[in-house]
C-alpha positions as CSV (number, residue, x, y, z in Angstrom):
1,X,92.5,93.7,137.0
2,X,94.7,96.1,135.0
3,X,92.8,99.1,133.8
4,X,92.6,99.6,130.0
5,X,93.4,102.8,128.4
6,X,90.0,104.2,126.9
7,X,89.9,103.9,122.7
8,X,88.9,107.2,121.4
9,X,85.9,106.1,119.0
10,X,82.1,107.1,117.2
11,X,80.6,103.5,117.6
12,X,82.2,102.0,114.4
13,X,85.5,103.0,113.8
14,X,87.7,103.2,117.2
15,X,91.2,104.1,117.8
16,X,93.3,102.7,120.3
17,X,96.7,101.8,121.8
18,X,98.6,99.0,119.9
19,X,98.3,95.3,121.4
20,X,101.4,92.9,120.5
21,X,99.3,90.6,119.0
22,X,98.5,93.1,116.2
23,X,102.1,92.9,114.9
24,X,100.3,89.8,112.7
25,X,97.2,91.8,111.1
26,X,99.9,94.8,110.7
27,X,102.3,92.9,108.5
28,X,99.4,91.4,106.7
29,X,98.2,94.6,105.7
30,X,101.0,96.7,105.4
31,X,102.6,94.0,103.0
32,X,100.5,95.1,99.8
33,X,102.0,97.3,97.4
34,X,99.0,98.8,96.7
35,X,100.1,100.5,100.3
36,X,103.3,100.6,100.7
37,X,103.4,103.0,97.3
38,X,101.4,105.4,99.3
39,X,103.5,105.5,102.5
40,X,107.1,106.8,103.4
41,X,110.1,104.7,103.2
42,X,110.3,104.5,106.9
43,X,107.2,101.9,106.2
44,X,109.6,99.1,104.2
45,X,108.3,96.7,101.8
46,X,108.1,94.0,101.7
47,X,107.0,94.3,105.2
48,X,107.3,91.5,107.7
49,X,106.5,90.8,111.3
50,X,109.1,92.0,112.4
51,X,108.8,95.4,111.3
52,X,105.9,95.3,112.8
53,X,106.8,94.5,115.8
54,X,109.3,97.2,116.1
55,X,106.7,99.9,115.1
56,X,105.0,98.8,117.6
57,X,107.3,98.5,120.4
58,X,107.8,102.1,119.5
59,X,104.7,103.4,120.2
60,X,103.0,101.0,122.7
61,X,103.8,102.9,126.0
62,X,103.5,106.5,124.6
63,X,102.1,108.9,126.8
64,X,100.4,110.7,125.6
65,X,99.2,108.4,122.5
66,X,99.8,110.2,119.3
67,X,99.8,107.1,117.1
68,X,97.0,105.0,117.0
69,X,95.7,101.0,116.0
70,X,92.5,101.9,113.9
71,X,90.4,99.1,114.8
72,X,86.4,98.1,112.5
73,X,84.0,95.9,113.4
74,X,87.0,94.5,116.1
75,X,89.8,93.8,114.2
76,X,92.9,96.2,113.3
77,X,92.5,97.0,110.2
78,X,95.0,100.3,110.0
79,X,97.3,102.7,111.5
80,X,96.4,107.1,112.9
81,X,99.3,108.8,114.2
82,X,99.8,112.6,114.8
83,X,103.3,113.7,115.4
84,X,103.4,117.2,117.3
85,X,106.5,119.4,116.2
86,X,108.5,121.5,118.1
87,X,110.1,124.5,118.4
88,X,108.4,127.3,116.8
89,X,106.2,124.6,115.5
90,X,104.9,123.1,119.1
91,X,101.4,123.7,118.6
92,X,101.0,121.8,115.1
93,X,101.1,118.4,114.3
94,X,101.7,115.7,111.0
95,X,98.9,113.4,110.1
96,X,99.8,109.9,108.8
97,X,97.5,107.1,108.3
98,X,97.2,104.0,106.1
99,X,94.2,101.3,106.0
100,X,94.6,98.0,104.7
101,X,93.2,97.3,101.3
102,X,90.6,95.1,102.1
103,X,89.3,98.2,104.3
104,X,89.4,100.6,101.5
105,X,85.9,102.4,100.4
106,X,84.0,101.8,103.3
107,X,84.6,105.2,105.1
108,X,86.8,103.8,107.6
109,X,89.2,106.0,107.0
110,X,87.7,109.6,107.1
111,X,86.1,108.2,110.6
112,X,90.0,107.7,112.1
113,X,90.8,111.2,110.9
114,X,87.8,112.8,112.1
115,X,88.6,111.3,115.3
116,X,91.9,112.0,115.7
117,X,91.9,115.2,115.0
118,X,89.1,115.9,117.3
119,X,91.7,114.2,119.8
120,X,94.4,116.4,118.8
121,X,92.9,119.9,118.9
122,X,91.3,118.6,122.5
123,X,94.3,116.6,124.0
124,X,97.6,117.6,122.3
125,X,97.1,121.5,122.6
126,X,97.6,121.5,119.1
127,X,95.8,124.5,116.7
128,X,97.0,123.1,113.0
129,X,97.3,119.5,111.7
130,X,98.5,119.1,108.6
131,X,99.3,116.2,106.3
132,X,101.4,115.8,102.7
133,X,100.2,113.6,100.4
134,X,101.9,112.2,97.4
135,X,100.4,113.8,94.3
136,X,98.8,110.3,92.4
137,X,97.1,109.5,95.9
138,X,93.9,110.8,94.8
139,X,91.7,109.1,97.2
140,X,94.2,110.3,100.2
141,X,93.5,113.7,98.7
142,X,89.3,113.3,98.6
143,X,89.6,111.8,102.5
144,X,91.1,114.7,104.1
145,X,88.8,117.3,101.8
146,X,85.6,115.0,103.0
147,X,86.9,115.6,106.6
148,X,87.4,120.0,106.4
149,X,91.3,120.0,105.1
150,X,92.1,122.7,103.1
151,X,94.6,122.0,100.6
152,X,97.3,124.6,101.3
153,X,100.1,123.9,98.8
154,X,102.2,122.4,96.4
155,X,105.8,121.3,97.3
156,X,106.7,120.8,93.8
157,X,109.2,117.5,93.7
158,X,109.2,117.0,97.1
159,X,109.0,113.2,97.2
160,X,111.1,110.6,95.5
161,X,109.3,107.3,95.7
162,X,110.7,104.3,93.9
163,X,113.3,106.7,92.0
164,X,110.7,108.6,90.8
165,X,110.0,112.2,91.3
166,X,106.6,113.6,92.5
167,X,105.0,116.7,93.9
168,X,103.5,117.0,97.4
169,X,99.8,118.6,98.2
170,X,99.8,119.7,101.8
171,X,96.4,119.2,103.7
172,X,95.7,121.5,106.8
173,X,93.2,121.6,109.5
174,X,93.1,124.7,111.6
175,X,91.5,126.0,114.7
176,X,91.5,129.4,115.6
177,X,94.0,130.3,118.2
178,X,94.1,133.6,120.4
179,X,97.3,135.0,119.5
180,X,98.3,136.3,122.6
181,X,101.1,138.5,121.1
182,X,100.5,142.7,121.5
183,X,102.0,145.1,119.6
């Protein structure tokens, strides 16, 4: 019997590695407006099975995981992903997530980050994780405040979505590091 990679969860809300049999449930809830308004480009809409399935081909044998299914009640109802940076950036990571709209309001959400962020600072060596949300995605904004982000700025016009122009708010979550640096 093959052995199953262990879903990081808190008894209702797990996250795990992608099965290709979620390429349906992703297509079906990425394929909403409502959504895709709130995502980057790289996220296309109308969205179809097969962007699905490339996603996930992209991220299925990941080692470590850094982008998650986000699975309630057993079904996949969303995407987590942390992307470390590099360079002088190594020990940070960006936070993306999106939960289908039938999922919405039901804390779902705030769960997924919770827990992936408790699996970045842990697993990824990270000390900041940070995400930018566009600046009408109110309820984004509320989820990472309910789960200890700060807000940290403002990148004024950062974003153009649907030819439109919007501001940025960055989100961070930080740890405490030991600098290690003398002087």
């Amino acid at each position: 019997m093959a052995k199953r990679e262990p879903g990081l969860t808190d008894g209702e809300v797990t996250l795990r590695n992608f099965r290709r049999t979620d390429k349906y449930r992703m297509a079906e809830m990425t394929n909403n407006e409502k959504v895709a308004i709130n995502l980057r480009d790289a996220f296309p809409h109308p969205y179809a099975v097969a962007d699905a399935q490339q996603f996930i081909n992209t991220f299925i044998g990941q080692k470590p995981l850094q982008v998650f299914a986000i699975e309630y009640q057993g079904k996949y109802v969303g995407n987590i992903g942390l992307h470390r940076q590099d360079d002088v950036y190594s020990k940070s990571a960006e936070l993306g997530y999106f939960i289908g709209e039938p999922y919405w309001g039901k804390g779902i959400t705030p769960r997924a980050v919770n827990l992936i962020c408790e699996y970045g600072f842990r697993e990824l060596d990270v000390v900041s994780i940070y995400s930018g949300v566009f600046e009408y995605n109110l309820p984004s904004q509320r989820i990472l405040e309910k789960c200890g982000f700060k807000r940290e700025a403002v990148l004024k016009s950062a974003v153009c979505k649907k030819g439109r122009i919007f501001d940025e708010i960055r989100y961070a979550k930080v740890i405490m590091p030991s600098h290690g640096m003398t002087g």
